[in-house]
Residue frames as a rotation matrix with the C-alpha (Angstrom) as fourth column:
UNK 1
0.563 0.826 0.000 0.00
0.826 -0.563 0.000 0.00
0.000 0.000 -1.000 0.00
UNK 2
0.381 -0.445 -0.810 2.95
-0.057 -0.886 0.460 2.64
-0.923 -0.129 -0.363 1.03
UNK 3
-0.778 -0.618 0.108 4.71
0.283 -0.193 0.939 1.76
-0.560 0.762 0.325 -2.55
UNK 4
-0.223 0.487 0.844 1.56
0.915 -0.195 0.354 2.39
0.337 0.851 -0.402 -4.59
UNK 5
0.836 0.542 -0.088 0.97
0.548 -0.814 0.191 5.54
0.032 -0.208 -0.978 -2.71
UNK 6
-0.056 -0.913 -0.404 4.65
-0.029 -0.403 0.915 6.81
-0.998 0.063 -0.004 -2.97
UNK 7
-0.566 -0.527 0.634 4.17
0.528 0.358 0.770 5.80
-0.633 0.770 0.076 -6.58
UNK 8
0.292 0.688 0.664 0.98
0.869 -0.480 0.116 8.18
0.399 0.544 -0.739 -7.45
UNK 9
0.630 -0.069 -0.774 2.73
0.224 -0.938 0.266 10.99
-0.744 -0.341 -0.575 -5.48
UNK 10
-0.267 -0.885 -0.382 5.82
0.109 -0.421 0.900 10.86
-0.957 0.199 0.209 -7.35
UNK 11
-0.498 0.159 0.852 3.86
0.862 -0.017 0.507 10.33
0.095 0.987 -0.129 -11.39
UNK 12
0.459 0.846 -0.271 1.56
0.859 -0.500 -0.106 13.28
-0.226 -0.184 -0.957 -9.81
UNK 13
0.150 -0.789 -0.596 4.86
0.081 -0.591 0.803 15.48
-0.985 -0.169 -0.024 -8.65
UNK 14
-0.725 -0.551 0.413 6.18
0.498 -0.005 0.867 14.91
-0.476 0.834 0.278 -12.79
UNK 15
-0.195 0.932 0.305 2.83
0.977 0.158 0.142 15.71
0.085 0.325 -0.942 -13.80
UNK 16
0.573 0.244 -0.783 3.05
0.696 -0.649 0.307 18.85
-0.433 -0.721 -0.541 -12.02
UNK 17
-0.188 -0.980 -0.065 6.11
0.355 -0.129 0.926 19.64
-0.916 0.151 0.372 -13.21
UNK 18
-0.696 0.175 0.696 5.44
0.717 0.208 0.665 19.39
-0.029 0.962 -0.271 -16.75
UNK 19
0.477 0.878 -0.018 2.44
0.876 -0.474 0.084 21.99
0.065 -0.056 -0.996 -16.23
UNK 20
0.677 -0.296 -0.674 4.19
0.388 -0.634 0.669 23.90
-0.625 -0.714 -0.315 -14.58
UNK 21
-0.437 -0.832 0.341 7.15
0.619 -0.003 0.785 23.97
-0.652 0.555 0.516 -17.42
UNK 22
-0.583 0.251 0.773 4.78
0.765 -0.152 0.626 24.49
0.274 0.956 -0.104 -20.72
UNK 23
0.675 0.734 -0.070 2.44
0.738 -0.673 0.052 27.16
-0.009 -0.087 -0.996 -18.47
UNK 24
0.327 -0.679 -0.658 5.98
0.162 -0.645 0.746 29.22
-0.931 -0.351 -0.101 -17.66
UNK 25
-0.609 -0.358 0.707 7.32
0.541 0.464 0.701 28.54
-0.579 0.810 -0.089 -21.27
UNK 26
-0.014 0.950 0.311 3.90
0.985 -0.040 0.165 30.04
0.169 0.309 -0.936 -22.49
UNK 27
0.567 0.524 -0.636 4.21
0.806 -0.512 0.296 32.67
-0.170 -0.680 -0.713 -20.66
UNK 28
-0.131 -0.821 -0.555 7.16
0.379 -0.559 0.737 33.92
-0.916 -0.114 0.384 -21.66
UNK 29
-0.725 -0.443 0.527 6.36
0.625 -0.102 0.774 34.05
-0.289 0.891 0.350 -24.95
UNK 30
0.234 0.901 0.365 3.68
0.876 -0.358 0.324 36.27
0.422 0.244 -0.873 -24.49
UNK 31
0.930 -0.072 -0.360 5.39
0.205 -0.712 0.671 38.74
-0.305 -0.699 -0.648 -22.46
UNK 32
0.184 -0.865 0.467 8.45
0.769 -0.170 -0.617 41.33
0.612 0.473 0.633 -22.77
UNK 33
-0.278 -0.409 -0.869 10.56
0.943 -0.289 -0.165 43.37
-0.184 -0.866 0.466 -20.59
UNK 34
0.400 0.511 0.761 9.28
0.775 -0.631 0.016 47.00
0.489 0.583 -0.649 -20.53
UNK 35
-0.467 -0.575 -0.672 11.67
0.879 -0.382 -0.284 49.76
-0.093 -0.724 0.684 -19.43
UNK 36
-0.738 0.197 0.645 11.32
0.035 -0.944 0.327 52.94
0.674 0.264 0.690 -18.19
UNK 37
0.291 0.944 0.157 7.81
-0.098 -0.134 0.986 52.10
0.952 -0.302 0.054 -16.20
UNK 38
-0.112 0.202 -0.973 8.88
0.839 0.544 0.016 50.53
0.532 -0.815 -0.231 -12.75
UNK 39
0.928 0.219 0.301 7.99
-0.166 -0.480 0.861 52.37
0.333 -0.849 -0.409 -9.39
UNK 40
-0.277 -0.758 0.591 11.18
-0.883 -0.041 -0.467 52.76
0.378 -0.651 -0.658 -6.91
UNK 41
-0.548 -0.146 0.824 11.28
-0.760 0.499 -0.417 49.54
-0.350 -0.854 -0.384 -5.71
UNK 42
0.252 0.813 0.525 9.18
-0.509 0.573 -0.643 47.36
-0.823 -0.106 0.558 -7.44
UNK 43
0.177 0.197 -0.964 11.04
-0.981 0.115 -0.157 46.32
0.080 0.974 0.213 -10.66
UNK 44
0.796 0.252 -0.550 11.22
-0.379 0.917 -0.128 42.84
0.472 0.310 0.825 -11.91
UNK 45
0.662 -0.744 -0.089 14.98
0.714 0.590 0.377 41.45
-0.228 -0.313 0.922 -11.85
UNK 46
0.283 -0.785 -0.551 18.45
0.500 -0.369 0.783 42.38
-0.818 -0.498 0.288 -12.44
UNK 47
0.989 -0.120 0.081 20.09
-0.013 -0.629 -0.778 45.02
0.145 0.768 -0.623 -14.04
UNK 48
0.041 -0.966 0.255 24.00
0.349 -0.226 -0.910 46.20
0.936 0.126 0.328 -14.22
UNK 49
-0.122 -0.251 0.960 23.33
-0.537 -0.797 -0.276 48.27
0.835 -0.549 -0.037 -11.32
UNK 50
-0.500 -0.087 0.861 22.20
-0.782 0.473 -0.407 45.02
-0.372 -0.877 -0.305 -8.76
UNK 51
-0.954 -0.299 -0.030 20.93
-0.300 0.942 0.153 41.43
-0.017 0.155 -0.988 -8.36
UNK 52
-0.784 0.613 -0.096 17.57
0.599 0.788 0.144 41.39
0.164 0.055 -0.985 -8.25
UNK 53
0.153 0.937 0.313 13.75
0.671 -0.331 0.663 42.41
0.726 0.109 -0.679 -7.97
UNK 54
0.444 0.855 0.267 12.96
0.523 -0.489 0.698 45.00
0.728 -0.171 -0.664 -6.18
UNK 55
-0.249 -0.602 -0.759 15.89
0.814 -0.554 0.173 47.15
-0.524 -0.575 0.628 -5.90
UNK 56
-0.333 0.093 0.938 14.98
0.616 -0.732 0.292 50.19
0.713 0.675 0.187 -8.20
UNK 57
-0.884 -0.281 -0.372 16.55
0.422 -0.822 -0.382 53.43
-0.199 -0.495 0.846 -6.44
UNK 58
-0.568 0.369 -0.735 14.16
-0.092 -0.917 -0.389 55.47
-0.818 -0.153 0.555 -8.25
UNK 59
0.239 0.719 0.653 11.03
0.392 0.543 -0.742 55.50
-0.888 0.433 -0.152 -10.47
UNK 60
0.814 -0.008 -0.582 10.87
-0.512 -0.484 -0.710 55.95
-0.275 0.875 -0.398 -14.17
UNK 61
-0.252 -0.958 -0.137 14.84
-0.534 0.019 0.845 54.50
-0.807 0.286 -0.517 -14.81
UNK 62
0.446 0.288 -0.847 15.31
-0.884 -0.006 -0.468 53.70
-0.140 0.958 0.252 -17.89
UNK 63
-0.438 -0.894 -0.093 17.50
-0.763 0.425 -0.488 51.10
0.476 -0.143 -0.868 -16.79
UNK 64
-0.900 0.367 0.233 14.86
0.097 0.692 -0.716 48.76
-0.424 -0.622 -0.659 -14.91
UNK 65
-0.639 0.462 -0.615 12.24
-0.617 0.170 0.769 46.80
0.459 0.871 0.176 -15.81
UNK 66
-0.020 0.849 0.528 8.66
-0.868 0.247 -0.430 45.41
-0.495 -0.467 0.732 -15.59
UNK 67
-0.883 -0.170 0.437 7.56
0.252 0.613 0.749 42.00
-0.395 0.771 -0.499 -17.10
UNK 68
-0.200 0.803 -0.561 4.37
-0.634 -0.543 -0.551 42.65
-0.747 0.245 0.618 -19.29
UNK 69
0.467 0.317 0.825 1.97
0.602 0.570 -0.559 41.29
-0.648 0.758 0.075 -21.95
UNK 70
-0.602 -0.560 0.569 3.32
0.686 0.002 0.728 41.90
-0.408 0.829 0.383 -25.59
UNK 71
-0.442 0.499 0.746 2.56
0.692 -0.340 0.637 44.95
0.571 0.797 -0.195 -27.24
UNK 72
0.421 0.887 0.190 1.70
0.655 -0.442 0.613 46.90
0.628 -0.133 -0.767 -24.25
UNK 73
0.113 -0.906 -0.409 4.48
0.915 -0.065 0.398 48.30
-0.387 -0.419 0.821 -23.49
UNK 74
-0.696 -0.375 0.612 4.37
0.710 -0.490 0.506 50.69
0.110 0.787 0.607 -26.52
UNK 75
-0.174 0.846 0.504 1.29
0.509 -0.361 0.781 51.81
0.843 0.392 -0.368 -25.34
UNK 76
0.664 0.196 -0.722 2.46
0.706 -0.482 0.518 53.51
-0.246 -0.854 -0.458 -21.89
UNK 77
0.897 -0.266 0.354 3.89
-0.250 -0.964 -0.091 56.79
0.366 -0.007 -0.931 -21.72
UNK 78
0.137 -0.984 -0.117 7.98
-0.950 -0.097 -0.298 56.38
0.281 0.152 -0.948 -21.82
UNK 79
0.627 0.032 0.778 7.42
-0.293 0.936 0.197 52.66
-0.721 -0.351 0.597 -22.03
UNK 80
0.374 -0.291 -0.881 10.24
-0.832 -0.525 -0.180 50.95
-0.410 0.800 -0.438 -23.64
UNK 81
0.910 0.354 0.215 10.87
-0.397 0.892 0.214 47.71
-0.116 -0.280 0.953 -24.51
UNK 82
-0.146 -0.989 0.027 14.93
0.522 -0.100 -0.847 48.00
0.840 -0.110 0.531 -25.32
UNK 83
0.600 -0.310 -0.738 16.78
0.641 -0.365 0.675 49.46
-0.478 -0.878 -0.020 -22.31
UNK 84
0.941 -0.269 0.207 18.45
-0.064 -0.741 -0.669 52.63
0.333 0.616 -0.714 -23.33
């Protein structure tokens, strides 16, 4: 009984997995980095200037970035989708 129930966690766990891959995968291709927009603090990931989310000194840099759907970037005020 404990191997067949170790054995539907672990085909579940791959199962998971796999979802989990092709939804992230998916995602990405629908989305693109958009500079220029974050808030002080709130951008995505890293830049030259440090290692991760939600260090952005100051809003607006042109230098940090949001992630976003495609295509809607172009459509905010100094949204850009290259880093300058």
């Amino acid at each position: 009984m404990a191997t067949r129930k170790a054995l539907s966690l672990a085909i579940a766990a791959a199962i998971a997995a796999s979802l989990t891959s092709t939804i992230t995968s998916t995602h990405a291709a629908k989305s693109e980095k958009c500079y220029g927009v974050a808030k002080a603090g709130k951008n995505d990931c890293a830049t030259p200037h440090h290692a991760c989310a939600g260090q952005a000194k100051a809003s607006g840099d042109k230098k940090e970035w949001i992630m976003m759907p495609k295509g809607l970037c172009d459509k905010i005020v100094a949204g850009q989708s290259k880093s300058s």
